[in-house]
N, C-alpha and C positions, 0 to 999 in steps of 0.2 A: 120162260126165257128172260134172261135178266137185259132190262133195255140198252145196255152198252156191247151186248155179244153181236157179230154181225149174224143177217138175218130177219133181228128184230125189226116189228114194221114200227110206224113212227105213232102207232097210239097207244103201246105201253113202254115210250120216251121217258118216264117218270123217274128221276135219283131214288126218290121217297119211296118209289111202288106203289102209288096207289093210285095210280090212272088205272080205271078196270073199264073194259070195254070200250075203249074211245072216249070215256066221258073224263070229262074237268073235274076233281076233286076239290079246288081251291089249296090253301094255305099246309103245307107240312105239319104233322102228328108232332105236340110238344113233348108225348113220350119218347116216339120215334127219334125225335132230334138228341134226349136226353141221353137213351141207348148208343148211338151214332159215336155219342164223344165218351162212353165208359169207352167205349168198344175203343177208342182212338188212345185212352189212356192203359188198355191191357187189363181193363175189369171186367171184361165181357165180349162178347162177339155180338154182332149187330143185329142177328135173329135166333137168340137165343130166348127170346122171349113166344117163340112160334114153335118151339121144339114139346116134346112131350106129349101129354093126352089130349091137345086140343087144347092148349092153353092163351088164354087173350092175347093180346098184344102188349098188355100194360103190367103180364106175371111177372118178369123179373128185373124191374124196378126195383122194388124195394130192399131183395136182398142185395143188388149192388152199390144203392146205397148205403146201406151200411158197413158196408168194404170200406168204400172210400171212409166214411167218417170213422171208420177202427184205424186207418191209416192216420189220418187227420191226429187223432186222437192219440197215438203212439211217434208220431212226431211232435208234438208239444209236449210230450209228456217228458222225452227227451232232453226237449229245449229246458222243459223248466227244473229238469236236475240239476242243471248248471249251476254255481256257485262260487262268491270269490270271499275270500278272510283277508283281513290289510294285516298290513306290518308288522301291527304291535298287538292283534290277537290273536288267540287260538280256538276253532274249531271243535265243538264234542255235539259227538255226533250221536244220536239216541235212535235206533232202530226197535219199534215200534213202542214206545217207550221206555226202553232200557238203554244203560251205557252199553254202544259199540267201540265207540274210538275216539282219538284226537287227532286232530291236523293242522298243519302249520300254516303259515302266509298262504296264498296263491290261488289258484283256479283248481274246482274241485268238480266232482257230478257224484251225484247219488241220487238213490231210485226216488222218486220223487212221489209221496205217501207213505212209505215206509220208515226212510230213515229222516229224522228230523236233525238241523246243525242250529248251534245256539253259537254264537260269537262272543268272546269272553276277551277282555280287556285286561292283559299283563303285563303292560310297558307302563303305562302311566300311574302318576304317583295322585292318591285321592288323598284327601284330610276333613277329620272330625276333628269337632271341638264338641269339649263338654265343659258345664260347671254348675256353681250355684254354690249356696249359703252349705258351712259341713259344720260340725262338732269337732272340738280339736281335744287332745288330752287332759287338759287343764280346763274341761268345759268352758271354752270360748265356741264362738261364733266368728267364722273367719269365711269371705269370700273366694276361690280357687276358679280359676279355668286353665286348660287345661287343651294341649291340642297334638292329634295324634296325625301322624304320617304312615299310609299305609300303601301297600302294592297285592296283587293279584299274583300267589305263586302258583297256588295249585287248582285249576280251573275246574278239574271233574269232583275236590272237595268242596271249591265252591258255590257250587250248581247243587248239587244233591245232598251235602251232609246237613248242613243247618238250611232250614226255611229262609230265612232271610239275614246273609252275613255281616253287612253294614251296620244293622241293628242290631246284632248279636255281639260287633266291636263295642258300639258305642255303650252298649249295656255294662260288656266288661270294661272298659277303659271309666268308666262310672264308677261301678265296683272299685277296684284295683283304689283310684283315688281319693275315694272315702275312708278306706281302709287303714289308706298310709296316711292322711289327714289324722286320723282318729288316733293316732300312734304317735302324735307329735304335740308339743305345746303351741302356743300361737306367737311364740317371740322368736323362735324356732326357724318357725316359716315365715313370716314375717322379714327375717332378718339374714343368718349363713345358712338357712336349712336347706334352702331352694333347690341345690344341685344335687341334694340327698335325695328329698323327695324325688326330684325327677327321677333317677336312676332308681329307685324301690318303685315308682308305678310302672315303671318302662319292663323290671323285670317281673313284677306280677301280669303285667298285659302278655307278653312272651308265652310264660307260663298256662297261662289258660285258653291262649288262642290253641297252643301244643295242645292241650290236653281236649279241647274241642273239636281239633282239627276241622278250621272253620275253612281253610285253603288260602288264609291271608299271611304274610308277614310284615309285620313292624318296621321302619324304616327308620322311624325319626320321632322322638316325645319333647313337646314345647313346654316349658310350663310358663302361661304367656300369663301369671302374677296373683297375686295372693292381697287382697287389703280389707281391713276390719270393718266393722261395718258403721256406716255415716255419723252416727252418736257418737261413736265415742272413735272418729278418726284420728283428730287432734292431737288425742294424750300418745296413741300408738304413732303418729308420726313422730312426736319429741321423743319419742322411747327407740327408734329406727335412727335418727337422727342421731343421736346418747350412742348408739352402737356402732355406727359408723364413725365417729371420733372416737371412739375408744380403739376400735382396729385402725386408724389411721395413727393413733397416737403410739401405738405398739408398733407399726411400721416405722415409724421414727426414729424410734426407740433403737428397732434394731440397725437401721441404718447409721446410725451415732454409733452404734456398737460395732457394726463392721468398719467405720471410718477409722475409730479411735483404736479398736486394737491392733490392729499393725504397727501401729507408731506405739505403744505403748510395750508389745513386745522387740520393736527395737532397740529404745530404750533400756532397755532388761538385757537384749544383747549385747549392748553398749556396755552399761555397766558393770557386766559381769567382765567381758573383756578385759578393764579399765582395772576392777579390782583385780583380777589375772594379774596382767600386769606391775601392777602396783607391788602385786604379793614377790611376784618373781624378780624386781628391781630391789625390797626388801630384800631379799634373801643373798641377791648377791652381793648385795652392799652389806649384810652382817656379814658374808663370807670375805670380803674384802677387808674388812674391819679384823676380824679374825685372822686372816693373813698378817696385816700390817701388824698387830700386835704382837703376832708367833716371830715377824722380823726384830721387833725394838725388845724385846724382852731377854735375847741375849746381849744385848747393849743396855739394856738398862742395871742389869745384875755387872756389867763391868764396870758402867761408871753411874750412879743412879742419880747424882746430882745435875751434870753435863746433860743428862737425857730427859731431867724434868726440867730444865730450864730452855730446853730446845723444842720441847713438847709444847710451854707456854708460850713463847714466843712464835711458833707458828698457828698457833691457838687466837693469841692478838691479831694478826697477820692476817687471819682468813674473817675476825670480826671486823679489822677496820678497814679491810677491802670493798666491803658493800656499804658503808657510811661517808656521810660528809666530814672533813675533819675540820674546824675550825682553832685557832690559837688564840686566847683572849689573856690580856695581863689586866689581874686582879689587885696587884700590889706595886704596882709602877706609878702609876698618874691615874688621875679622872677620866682625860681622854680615853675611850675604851676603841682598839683599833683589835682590827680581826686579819688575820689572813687564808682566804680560800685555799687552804693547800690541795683540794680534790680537784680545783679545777686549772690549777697551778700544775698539777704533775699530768693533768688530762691535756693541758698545752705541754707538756715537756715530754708526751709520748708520743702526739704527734711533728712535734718538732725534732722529736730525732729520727721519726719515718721520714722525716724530709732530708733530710739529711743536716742538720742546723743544731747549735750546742745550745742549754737553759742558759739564759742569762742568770745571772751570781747574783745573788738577792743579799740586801745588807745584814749585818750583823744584829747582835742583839745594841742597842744605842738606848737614850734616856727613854725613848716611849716607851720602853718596857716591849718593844716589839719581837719574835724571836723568830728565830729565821730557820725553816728545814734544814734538816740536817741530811747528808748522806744515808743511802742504804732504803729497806721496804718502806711503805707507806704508813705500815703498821708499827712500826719500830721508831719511837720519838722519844726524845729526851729532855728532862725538863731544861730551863735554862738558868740562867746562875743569879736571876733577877730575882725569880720567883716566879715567873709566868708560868701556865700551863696548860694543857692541853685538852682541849672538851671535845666528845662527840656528837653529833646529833644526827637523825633521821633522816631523810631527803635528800633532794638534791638541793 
């Protein structure tokens, strides 16, 4: 009878059960107690260790603990499939060493021994640099470095196609730039090659990483300079030097050439106009010419004497209009007296704009002086002395 049923007398009181006949036991079974708490956790019942053929007290221990620690042991196992990939990697996941998957940012679990995650870097940009002494076309010895920008595109090519990718870039990026070195002079590269070469090793690099499928691509090729080697730096600076005044002197050159030819082809359209014109003022002034003559030719055949003495006289007329006229008497006296008659008749046209009459100039008297006569400017008479009439130039 178990000591909490009523009935029980008070000397098999014992929670543990092991007061037997009235006697003191001392201290609780550390089995007993171990049992006690499966039993409290649903691993056992509290004498299941007494069930059977007669089996101890201490038989089913051990198969409970091993419960618990298979429990134990399938909750960590849990825990530890957990797993987190950041931002800018990706995830490839190898189940029992073979590719299974890929996966993106975030929190993941997988069975933890089975499948294995490798975390692969495809946001950020890496950079190699290579160089060293090459052979150029022209057997020179020319120094190059040389620097590549690359990114992580394809992460299950990167992992598993090549052993190791980085050193498979830097191999070929080596490659690629000796090749195109070797294909070029040293004054070449030295001097306008620079942006050639970069783009021929940029696309030999492309090309072989394709053809390798190493899982990287190309971003960005530096060619961070190219210089001869220290013996004989010197003469290749003056020769670098020598070339950059020769294309600065060609810039010039064309610069003068785009300043000057605008104006020089305005000029051309100037003159071409100019002579246009010219031509077309010619022509109508023969045509003019031609009229006027088609006019006097039936007056000239009436009266031919009247019309070439009319002809001359406005012939005089239109020459002494643009001259100075001066009167000097050559056979009168010593005294040599002149009279300005251009600027005589240039006061007597504006004095009849004003409304005012020429004052009357005297006759011809012993100076020998002679005095204008009525009518054109061009139209002068000698005078009865002997004087007469000179032109000249100027005013």
């Amino acid at each position: 009878m178990a000591w909490n049923q009523p009935g029980n007398s008070g000397k098999d009181k014992d929670p543990w059960g092991n007061n037997q006949g009235g006697r003191d036991q001392g201290p609780p079974d550390l089995d007993e107690a171990l049992r006690s708490l499966m039993s409290k956790l649903g691993l056992g019942g509290g004498k299941g260790g007494q069930g059977g053929s007669g089996g101890s007290k201490s038989g089913g221990i051990p198969g409970k603990a091993v419960g618990f620690a298979l429990v134990l042991i399938a909750v960590i196992w849990i825990i530890a499939g957990f797993y987190t990939v950041r931002e800018a990697e990706r995830g490839v996941i190898q189940r029992f060493g073979a590719y299974h998957a890929e996966v993106t940012s975030g929190l993941h679990w997988r069975p933890y021994f089975i499948d294995q995650v490798t975390n692969v870097d495809v946001n950020n940009v890496f950079r190699q640099e290579t160089g060293g002494f090459m052979l150029t076309e022209d057997e020179n010895v020319v120094r190059v470095e040389l620097a590549v920008q690359y990114r992580i595109a394809n992460a299950r090519a990167y992992l598993f196609n090549v052993e190791n990718p980085d050193s498979s870039l830097s191999q070929i990026t080596d490659s690629a730039l000796r090749y195109v070195i070797g294909h070029n002079t040293m004054d070449n590269i030295l001097t306008v090659g620079r942006e050639e070469i970069r783009q021929q090793t940029w696309e030999i690099i492309e090309r072989l990483v394709e053809r390798y499928d190493v899982g990287l691509r190309v971003i960005d090729v530096n060619f961070l300079g190219a210089r001869p080697p220290e013996e004989v730096r010197e003469a290749f600076d003056d020769a670098i030097r020598a070339q950059e005044d020769q294309e600065r002197f060609v810039r010039e050159a064309e610069a003068y050439a785009r300043e000057i030819e605008p104006t020089a082809r305005g000029r051309v359209r100037r003159l071409q106009q100019e002579a246009q014109a010219y031509k077309e003022q010619m022509v109508l002034r023969a045509t003019g010419e031609i009229a006027r003559f088609n006019e006097l030719l039936p007056q000239y055949r009436a009266a031919p004497e009247v019309t070439r003495q009319r002809i001359f006289l406005e012939t005089l007329e239109r020459i002494y209009a643009d001259n100075a006229k001066i009167f000097i008497d050559v056979d009168g006296s010593n005294n040599m007296m002149y009279l300005p008659l251009d600027k005589i008749l240039e006061q007597h046209g504006r004095s009849r704009g004003a409304g005012q009459n020429l004052p009357m100039l005297p006759s011809q008297g012993q100076n020998g002086v002679a005095s204008p006569t009525g009518g054109s400017a061009g139209q002068q008479e000698p005078n009865r002395t002997g004087s007469r009439t000179t032109t000249r130039g100027g005013n």
